[in-house]
Backbone as JSON, one array per atom type, in Angstrom:
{
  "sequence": "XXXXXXXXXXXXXXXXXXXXXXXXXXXXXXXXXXXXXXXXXXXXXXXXXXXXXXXX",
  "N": [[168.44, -167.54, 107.25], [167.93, -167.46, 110.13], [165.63, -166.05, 110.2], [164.22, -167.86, 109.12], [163.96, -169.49, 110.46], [163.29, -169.26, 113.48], [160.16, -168.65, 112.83], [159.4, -171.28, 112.38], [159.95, -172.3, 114.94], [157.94, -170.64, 116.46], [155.88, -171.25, 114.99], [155.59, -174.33, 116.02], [155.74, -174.01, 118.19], [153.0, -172.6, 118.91], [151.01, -175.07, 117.75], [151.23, -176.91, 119.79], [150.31, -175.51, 121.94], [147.8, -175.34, 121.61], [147.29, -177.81, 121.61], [147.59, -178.39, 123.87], [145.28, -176.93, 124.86], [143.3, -177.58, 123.95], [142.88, -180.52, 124.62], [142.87, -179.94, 127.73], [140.27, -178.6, 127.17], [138.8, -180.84, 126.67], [138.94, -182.44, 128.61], [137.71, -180.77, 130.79], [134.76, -180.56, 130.15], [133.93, -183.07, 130.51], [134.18, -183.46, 133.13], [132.51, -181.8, 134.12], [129.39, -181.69, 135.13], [126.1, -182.59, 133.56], [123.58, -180.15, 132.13], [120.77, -179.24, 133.49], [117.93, -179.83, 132.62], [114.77, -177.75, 132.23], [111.22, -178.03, 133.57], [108.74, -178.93, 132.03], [105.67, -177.63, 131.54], [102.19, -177.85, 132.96], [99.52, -179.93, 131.8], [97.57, -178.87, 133.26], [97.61, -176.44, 134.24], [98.26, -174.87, 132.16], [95.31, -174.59, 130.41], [94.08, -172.74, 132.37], [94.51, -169.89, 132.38], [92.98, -169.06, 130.38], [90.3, -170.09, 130.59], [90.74, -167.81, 132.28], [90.13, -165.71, 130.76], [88.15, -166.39, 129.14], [85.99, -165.94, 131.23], [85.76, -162.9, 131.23]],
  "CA": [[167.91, -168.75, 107.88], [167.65, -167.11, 111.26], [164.05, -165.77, 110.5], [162.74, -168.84, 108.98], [163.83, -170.76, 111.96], [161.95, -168.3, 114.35], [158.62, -168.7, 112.73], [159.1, -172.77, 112.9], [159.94, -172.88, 116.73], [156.66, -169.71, 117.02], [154.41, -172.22, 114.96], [155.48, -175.44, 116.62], [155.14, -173.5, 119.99], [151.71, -172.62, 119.23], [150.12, -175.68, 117.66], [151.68, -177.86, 121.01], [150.05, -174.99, 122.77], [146.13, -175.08, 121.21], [146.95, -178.74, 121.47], [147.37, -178.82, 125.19], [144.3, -176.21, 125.36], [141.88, -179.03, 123.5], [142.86, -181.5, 126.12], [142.06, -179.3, 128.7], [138.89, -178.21, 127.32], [138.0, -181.76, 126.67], [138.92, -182.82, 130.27], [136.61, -179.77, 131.87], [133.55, -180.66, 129.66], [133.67, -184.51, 130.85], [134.04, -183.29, 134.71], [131.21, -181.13, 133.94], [127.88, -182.65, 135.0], [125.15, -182.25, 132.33], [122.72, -179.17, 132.37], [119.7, -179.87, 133.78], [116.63, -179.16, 131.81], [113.86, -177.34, 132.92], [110.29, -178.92, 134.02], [107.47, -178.55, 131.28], [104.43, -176.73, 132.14], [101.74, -179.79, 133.16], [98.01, -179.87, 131.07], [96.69, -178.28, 134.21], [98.11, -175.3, 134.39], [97.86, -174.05, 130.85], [94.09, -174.15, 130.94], [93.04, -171.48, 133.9], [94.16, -168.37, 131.46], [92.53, -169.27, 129.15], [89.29, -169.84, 131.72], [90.31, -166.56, 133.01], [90.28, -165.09, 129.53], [86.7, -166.58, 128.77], [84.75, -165.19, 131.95], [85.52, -161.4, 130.74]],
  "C": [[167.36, -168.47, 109.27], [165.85, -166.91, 111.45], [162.94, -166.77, 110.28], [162.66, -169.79, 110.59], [162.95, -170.65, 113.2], [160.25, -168.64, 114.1], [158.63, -170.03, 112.19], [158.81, -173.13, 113.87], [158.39, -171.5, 116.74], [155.61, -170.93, 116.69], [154.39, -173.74, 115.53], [155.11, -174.86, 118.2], [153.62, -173.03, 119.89], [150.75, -173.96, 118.74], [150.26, -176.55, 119.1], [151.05, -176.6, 121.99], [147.98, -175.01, 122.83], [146.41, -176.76, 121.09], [146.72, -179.46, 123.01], [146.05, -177.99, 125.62], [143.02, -177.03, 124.74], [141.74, -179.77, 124.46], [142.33, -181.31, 127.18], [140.33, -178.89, 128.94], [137.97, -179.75, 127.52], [137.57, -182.57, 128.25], [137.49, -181.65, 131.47], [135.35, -180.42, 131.55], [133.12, -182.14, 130.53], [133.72, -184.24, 132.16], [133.3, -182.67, 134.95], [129.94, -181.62, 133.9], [126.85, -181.75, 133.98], [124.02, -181.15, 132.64], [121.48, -180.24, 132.84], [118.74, -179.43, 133.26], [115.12, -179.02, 132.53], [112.78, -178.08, 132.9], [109.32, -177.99, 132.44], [106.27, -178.33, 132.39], [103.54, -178.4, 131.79], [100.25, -178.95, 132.46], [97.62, -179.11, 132.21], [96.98, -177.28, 133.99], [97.99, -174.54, 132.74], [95.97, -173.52, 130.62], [93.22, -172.97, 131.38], [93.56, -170.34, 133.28], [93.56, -168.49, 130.79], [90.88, -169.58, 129.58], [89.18, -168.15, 131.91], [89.71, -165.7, 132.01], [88.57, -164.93, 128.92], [85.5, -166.4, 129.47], [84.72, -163.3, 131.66], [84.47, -160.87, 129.86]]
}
């Protein structure tokens, strides 16, 4: 009985352990301000290679 009892208290000690490490993760993500997404390229600017491309 000794060994089953061991690998009850190991797997109750790890799901109460990946259950306090969810919490945590969920708590970081929500104190985590949102990426910021980069600027698109504007109609102008695409253009002038494509100029440069066509005086060669």
């Amino acid at each position: 009985m000794g060994q089953q009892h061991r690998r009850t208290v190991k797997r109750r000690r790890r799901t109460s352990y990946l259950e306090r490490k969810k919490v945590k993760a969920k708590e970081a993500a929500a104190s985590r301000p949102a990426p910021k997404t980069k600027a698109k390229k504007t109609a102008a600017a695409a253009p002038a290679p494509a100029a440069a491309a066509a005086a060669k």
